[in-house]
N, C-alpha and C positions, 0 to 999 in steps of 0.2 A: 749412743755415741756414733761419731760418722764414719770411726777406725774402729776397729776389735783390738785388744788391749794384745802388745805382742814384746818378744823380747826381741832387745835392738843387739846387735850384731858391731864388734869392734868399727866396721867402715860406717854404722848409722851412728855411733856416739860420735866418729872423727869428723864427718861432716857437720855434725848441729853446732860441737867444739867449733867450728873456724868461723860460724857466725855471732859468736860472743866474744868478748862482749859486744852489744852493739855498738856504730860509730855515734851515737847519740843517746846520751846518758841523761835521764830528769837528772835537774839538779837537784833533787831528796837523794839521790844516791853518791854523790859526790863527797859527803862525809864519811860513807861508808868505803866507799872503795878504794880512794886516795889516801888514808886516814895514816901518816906514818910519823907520826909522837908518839912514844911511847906513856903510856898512864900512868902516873903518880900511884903508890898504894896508898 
């Protein structure tokens, strides 16, 4: 690996958070993320 595997720290999760979601989304995830009908049982 090109990192050694390490535990992130509250300021390393808040940073990677503000780059999600991305501003460009494939549309295969568009059903997922938008998805606000609720399902039939």
């Amino acid at each position: 690996p090109l990192q050694k595997p390490f535990q992130p720290t509250v300021h390393d999760l808040h940073n990677n958070g503000r780059l999600f979601p991305p501003n460009h989304l494939h549309e295969s995830w568009m059903d997922y993320l938008y998805w606000d009908v609720e399902l039939e049982p």
